[in-house]
Structures are given as structure tokens and as C-alpha cells.
C-alpha positions in Angstrom: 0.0 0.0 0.0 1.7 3.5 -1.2 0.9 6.4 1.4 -2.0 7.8 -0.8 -3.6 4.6 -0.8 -6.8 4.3 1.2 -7.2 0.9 3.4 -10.1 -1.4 2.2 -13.5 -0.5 3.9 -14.5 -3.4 5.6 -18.5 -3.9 5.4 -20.1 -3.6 9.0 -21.0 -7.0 10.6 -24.4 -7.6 11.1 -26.2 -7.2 14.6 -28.8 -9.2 15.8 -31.6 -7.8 18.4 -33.6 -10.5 20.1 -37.1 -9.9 21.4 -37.6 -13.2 23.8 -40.9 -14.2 25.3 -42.1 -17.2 26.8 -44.3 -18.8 29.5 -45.9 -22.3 30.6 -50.0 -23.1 31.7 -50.9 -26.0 33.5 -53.9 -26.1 31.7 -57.2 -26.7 33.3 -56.8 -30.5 32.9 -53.9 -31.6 34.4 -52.4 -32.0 37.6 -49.0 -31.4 37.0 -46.9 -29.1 34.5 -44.6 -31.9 32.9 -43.7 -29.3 29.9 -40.2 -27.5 30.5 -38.2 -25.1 28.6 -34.6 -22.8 28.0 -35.2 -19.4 26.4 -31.7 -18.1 27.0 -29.7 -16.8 23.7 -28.3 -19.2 22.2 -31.0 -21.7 23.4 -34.9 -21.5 22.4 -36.3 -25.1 22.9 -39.2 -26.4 24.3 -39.5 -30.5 25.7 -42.9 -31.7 26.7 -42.5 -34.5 29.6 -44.9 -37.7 28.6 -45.0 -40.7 31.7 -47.2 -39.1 34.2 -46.7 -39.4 38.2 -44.0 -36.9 37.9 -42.0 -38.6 35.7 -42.9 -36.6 32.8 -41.5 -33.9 34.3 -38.6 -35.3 35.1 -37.6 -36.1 31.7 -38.3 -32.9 30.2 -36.3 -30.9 33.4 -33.7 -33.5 32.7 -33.8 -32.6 28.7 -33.2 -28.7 29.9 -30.9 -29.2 32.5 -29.0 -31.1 30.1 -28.7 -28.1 27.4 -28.4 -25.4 29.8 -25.0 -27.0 30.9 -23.4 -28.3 27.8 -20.3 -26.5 27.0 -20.8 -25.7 22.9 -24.5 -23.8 24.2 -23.1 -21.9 26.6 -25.4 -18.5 27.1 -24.4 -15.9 24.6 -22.2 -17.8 22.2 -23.0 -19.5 19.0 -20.5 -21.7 17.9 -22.5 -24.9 18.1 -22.8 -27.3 15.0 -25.8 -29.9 14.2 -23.1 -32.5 15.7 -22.5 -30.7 18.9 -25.9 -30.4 19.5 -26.9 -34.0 18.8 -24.3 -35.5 21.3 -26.5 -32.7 24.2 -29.4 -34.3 22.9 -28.3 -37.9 22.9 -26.7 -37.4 26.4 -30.2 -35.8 27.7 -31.5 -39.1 26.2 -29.1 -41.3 28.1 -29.6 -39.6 31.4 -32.9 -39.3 31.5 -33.1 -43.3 30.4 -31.0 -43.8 33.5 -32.9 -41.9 36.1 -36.6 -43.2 35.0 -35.9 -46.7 33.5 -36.8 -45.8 30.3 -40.4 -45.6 31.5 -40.9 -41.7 30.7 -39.8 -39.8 28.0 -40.2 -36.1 26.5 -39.7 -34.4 23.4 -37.9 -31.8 22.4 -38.4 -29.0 19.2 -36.9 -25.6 19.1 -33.8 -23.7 17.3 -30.0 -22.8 18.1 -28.9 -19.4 16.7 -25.3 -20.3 15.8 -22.9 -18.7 13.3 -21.6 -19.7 10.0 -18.4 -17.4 8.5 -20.2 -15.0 10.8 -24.0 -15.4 9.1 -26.6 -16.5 11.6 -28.6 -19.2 11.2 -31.7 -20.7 13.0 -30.2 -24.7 13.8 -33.8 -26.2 14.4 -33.9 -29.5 16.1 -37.1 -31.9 17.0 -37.7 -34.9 18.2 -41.2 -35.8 18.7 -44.6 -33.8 18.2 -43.5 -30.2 19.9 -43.4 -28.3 17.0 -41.1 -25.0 15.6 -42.6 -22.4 13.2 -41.7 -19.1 11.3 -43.3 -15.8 10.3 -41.8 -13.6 8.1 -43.6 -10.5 5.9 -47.4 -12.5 6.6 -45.4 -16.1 5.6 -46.2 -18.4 8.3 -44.7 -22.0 7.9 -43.8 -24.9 10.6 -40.4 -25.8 10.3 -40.4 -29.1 12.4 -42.1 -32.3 11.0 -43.6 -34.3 13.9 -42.8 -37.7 15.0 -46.2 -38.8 15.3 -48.5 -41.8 14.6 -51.1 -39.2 12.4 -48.3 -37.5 10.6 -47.4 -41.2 9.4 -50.7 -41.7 8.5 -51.2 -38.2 6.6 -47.6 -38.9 4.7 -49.1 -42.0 3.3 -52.5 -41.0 2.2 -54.6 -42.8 4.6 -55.8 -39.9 6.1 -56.5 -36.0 5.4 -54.5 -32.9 7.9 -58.8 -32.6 9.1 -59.2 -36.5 9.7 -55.7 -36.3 12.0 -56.7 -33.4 14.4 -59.4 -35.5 15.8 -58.0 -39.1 15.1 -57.6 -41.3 18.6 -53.9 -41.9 18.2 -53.1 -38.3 17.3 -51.1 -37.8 20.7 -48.7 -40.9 20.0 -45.7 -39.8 19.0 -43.1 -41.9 17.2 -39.9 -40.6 18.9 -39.0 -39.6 22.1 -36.1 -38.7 24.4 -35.4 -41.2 27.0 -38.1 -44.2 26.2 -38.3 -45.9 22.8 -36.0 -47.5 19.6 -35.5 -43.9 18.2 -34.5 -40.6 20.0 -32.8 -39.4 16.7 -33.4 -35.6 16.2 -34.0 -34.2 13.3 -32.1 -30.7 11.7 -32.9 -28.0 9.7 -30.8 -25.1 8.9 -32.3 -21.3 8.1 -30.7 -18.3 7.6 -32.0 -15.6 10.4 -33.9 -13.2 8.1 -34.5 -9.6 9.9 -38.1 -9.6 10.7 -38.3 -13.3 11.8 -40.7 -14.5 14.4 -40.1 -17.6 15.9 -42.5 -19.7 17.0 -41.9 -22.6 19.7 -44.1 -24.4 21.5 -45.9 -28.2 23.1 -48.8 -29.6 21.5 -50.7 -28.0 24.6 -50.9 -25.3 22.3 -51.6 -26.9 18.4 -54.0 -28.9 20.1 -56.0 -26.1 21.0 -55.6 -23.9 18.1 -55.3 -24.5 14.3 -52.6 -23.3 12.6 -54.6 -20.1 11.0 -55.7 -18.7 14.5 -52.5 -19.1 16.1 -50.8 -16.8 12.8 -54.2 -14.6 13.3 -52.8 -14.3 17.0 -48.6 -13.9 16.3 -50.1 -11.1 13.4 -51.9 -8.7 16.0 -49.3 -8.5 19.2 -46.1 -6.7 18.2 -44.6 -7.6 21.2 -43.2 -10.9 22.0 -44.1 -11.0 25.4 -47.8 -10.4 24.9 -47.7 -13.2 21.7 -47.1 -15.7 24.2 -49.6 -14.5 26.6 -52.1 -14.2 24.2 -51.5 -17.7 22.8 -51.3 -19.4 26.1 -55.1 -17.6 27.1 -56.6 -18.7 24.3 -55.1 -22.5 24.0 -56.8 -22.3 27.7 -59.9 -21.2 26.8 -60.3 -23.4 23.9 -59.7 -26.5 26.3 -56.7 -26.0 28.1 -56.4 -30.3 27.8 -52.5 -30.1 28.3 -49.7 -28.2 29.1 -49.5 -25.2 27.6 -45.8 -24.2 26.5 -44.9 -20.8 24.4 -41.7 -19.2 23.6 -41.6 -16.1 20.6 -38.7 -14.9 19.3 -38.4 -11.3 17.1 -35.3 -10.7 15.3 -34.2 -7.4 14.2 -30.6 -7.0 12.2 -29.6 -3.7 12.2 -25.3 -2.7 11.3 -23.8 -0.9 13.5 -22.6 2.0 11.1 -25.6 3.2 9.3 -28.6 1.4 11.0 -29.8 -0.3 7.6 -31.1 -3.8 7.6 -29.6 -6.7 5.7 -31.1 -9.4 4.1 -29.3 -12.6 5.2 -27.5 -14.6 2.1 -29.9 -17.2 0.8 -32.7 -15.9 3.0 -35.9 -18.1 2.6 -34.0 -21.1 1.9 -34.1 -24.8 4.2 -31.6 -26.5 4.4 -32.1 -30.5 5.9 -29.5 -31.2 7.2 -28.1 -35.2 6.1 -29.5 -37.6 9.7 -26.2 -39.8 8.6 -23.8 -37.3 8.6 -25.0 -35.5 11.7 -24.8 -39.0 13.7 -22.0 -40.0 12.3 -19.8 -39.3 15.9 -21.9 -41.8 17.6 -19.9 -43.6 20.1 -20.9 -47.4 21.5 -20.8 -46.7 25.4 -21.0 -49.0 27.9 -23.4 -47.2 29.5 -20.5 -45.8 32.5 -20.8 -42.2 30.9 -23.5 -40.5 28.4 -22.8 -40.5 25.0 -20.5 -37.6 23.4 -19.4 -37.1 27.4 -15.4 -36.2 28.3 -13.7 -35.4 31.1 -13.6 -32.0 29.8 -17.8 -32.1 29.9 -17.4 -33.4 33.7 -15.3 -30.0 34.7 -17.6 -27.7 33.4 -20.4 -29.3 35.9 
């Protein structure tokens, strides 16, 4: 560089402003809340506890205990990877397996904001029929597929979406964390668009209200916060049959020079993420330590 030369400009990176709200019903029906959650950047995951007698509830506060302490979600960072986050997941699997006999289970749905060459992305996970959805300029799409007997059925044509909200198996799920043959999650990979709303939440809630009154409600609150109030009242006063579980996400990008918003590369686009290659790290235990856990992992307890 010669002394007139002016240094490259380096574009401004990209800030992300979160707008977080969450909150949990009992519902009208049930004893006990078995539904637990993290909403905690990087973390927005919901895991619905199935067994009853407490033991529901145990799985799913075993499920968040698990992600709140592993070392690649740590609050505020976002360096996690589909296979970091699989090995939390399969190591809430194994604990929860050992501490209830495999006799309860939970799922678990919900996204990781994590960085790629310093783009964010929405990592969305699920295992079982908790479900994760997006709004964007009026779009409103779930991202998760659910694990569930119905959804089988509906994927093979035996019955319609109508025929499976009211079909007697539409509560058993397929795949669960800590009882079951499969507790394989399930990735999808979004660029974070500014103007995202995400949308996490049980089955408390999609049980309650169909898809079209629960955009009608995410449309006319601005505010996080009061989305998931609203949502959780009116899942209640539909039925209230289950545990009701909420968490809304807003995303604004803003750079810090000039205030303008950025469109993400590729914004719009899903990426699924290959099962095979995000399992491949699988390790055969012997059933002395969780799957994916080091001595490392054990320190940072």
C-alpha cells in the first residue's frame, strides 16, 4: 500500500436484536406441568414430559438441565454445530433413560442461533410432536415435521390434515427422548432473516388452536411477550387439555454504522441437514458415561 492509498473498507457486521418471550399453563386439565423449557440466547427449545406421576417432568427438566449445561450452548455464544448439539441431545437421552428406567420420555423442538463465517442461522432440532414455526412479511410455515403416529398416516394418504386433528392416536408420537428404539433428532438449517418470528411451543398449544388462529394471534401483538400471553389464554380457553408451553422470538438486524437492515444470504432457503452425517460421531458406550461425554464435559459441571 503506497501512502495515498486508502485501506479497504471493511463492510459492517451484522447485529442481531432478540425480542424473547415465553411462559408455561398448566392447563385446566392436568395435575402437573410436565412441559419444561430454556429461552436463554443461544437456546430457544421447548421439551414436553410424557409418563405421568411426575415422571414426565422429570424427563423434560432433565432434557433442559442437560442443554443449559453443555459447553458448545453456553449463554451468549454461538458456535454450536448440528453434531455438537446432537451429542446434548443424545446425552439428555441417556440420562434421562438412567434416572426413570426408560419408563418416561419427552420431546424436544426448538432452534439454536449459531454462526456460520459470521452469518446467523436458525439450527432447528425436534424430536417428537412439539413443533417450531416461522413468520416472516405475513409467511407463516412450521419448520419441524412431527414424530407422530397421524403425521405417518397423513404422509401416506390414509388420512386427510382434518381426519388427523381429531384421530384417537393423534397424541402418540413416534420418537421420544429417554423411552423408545429412536431418539434421533431431526435438523434444519435457516438463515435468520431480519423480521423473523419464531414460534416454539408443546402440543398443549396446536391442540388447541389451528394453525390459522395461532398466525391470526402472532399477526396482532407486536410484542413478544404479549404473543405468548395471548397464545397461552386462548389455548386455555379453547380447552386448556395439556400443558400449555410458548416461547416467541423477534429478530431485528440492524449494522452498526448506518442502521440499515440486511437481508441474510440465501434468506428463505431450508436447508435439511443429512440424519447420517450429523450422527455420524456416535460412540458405543458401555453405559458408565452419556454418550459424546469427556472429562472435559465433567469439569464444566
Amino acid at each position: 500500500m503506497t501512502a495515498t492509498e486508502e485501506p479497504a473498507t471493511r463492510a459492517p457486521r451484522p447485529a442481531l436484536r432478540l425480542e424473547v418471550g415465553h411462559g408455561t399453563d398448566r392447563g385446566l386439565r392436568r395435575e402437573l406441568n410436565e412441559d419444561s423449557y430454556l429461552a436463554t440466547d443461544p437456546v430457544f427449545m421447548v421439551a414436553d414430559g410424557m409418563g405421568g406421576h411426575e415422571a414426565g417432568e422429570v424427563a423434560s427438566q432433565l432434557c433442559v438441565q442437560t442443554l443449559r449445561t453443555s459447553p458448545s450452548l453456553a449463554r451468549g455464544t454461538h458456535r454450536a454445530t448440528a453434531a455438537t448439539v446432537q451429542d446434548t441431545i443424545r446425552r439428555a437421552d441417556w440420562r434421562i433413560r438412567q434416572a426413570t428406567g426408560a419408563r418416561a420420555g419427552t420431546t424436544l423442538s426448538g432452534a439454536v442461533l449459531i454462526e456460520i463465517s459470521a452469518v446467523p442461522y436458525w439450527l432447528v432440532a425436534n424430536v417428537g410432536d412439539s413443533r417450531t414455526y416461522r413468520m416472516n412479511g405475513g409467511d407463516f410455515e412450521q419448520i419441524s415435521v412431527d414424530h407422530s403416529e397421524v403425521r405417518e398416516l397423513i404422509d401416506l394418504g390414509e388420512i386427510t390434515p382434518e381426519e388427523a386433528l381429531v384421530h384417537p392416536r393423534r397424541h402418540v408420537v413416534t420418537r421420544a427422548l429417554g423411552t423408545g428404539d429412536d431418539a434421533e433428532a431431526d435438523f434444519w438449517l435457516l438463515p435468520v432473516a431480519d423480521g423473523d418470528r419464531l414460534l416454539v411451543c408443546s402440543d398443549g398449544l396446536t391442540s388447541e388452536l389451528r394453525d390459522p388462529e395461532i398466525a391470526r394471534i402472532l399477526n396482532g401483538y407486536p410484542h413478544a411477550q404479549d404473543a405468548v400471553d395471548a397464545l397461552i389464554d386462548a389455548a386455555v380457553r379453547s380447552g386448556g387439555r395439556d400443558n400449555v408451553t410458548v416461547i416467541v422470538v423477534d429478530v431485528r438486524t440492524t449494522t452498526a454504522e448506518s442502521g440499515a437492515v440486511p437481508a441474510p444470504r440465501g434468506a428463505g432457503a431450508v436447508e435439511t441437514l443429512d440424519r447420517e452425517r450429523t450422527s455420524a460421531a456416535r460412540e458405543d458406550g458401555d453405559g458408565s458415561r452419556p454418550p459424546g461425554e469427556t472429562d472435559d464435559d465433567d469439569a464444566q459441571r
